[in-house]
C-alpha positions, -999 to +999 in steps of 0.1 A: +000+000+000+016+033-010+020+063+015-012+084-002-036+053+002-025+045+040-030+080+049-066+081+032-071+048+052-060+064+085-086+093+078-117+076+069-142+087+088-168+068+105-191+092+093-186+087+054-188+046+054-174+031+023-190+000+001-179-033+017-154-047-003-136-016-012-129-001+029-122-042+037-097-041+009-081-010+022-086-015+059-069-055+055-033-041+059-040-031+091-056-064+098-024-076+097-018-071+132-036-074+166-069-072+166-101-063+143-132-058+161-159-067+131-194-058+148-227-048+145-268-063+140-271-101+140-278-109+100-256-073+090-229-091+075-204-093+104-190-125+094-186-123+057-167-091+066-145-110+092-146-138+066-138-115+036-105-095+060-095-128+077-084-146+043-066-113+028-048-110+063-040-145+069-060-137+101-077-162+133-115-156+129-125-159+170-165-159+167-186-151+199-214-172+185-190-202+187-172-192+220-196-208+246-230-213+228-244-242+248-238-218+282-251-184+272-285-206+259-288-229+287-281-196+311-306-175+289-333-207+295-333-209+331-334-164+331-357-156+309-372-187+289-358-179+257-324-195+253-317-175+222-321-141+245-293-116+235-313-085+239-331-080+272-324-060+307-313-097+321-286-108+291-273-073+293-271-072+329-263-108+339-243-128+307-231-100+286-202-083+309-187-122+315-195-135+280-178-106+267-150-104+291-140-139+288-142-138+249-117-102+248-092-115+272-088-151+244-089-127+214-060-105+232-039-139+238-047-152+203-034-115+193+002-118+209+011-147+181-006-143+153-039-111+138-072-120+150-107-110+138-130-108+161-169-114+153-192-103+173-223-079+178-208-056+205-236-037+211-237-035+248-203-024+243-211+001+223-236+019+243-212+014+270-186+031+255-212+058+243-221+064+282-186+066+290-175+089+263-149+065+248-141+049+213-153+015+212-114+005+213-109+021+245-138+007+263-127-030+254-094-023+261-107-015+300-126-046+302-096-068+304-067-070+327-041-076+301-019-055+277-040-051+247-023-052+213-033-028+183-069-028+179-093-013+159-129-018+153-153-015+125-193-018+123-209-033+099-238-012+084-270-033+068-307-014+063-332-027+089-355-045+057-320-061+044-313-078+081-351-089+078-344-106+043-312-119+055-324-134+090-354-149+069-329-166+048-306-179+067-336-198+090-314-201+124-334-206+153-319-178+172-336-155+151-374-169+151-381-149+179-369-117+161-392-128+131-420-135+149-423-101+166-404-080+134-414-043+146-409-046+183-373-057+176-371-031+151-383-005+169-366-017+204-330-025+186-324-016+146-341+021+155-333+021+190-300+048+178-274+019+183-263+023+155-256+064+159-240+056+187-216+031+169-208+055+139-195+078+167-177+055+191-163+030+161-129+034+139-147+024+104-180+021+095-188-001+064-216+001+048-230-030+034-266-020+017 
């Protein structure tokens, strides 16, 4: 990457999102190192983005949907009912700090030997980091008791009706709830101003709609 393009990929704003391929292509040197932070809504494209940056930099993919499934659900089940529950007062409150903690700290020790790209929603952490008046880097940096290594984090930007189509497609169980009640979650999470708050708190914003 020449000296002009790394400077206009140190500048991009998280106001002025890019198309997908073309700020993953430019934002995959930096991938090279550390760690990516690839978040955003479920169905928004997260991992083909962490897919898409973890094959150009030869990165780990660590997935928070794959670090400890069977206990967030069971947890969820006895709480609340629903074991697919990533959204209420209870998850946030109860799961979501340790979940989260615990998944940070691996990504960081992954980090030390070889890049990682992290998957993962993020959103309490970025509302967190929102109250807090700090970048979402900063906030999961002071979640964990460890150095951190280079970090940066981007959100993945979908339309509200293009999550709908995509959740519909895919059929997982963890989004039939979402589907059966479409404009409460709407209303209560796609519209809820997460995602101003993450264009604000975020190092890149993609936009993939």
């Amino acid at each position: 990457m020449n000296p002009t393009r790394r400077l206009a990929v140190q500048a991009l704003p998280a106001e002025a999102p890019l198309q997908m391929s073309a700020a993953l292509d430019q934002l995959a040197e930096h991938a090279q190192a550390g760690v990516t932070v690839v978040c955003g809504f479920p169905a928004s494209g997260k991992s083909t983005a962490a897919r898409y940056l973890a094959d150009i930099a030869n990165a780990v993919i660590i997935d928070k949907d794959a670090f400890a499934p069977d206990l967030e659900e069971s947890v969820m089940a006895e709480l609340t009912g629903d074991p697919f529950d990533r959204d209420s007062a209870t998850y946030m409150r109860v799961v979501n700090p340790h979940i989260y903690s615990a998944f940070i700290h691996q990504a960081f020790i992954v980090a030390s030997h070889v890049p990682v790209i992290v998957d993962a929603p993020f959103i309490g952490h970025v509302q967190a980091a929102m109250g807090r008046g700090l970048s979402l880097s900063d906030h999961i940096c002071s979640r964990v008791s460890i150095t951190p290594p280079p970090i940066r984090t981007v959100w993945i930007s979908a339309h509200p009706n293009q999550i709908r189509e995509r959740m519909s497609e895919r059929a997982a169980a963890r989004d039939t709830g979402k589907l059966a009640d479409w404009q409460t979650y709407r209303a209560n999470i796609l519209d809820s101003g997460i995602e101003d708050s993450a264009r604000a708190v975020v190092d890149y914003v993609v936009r993939n709609h």
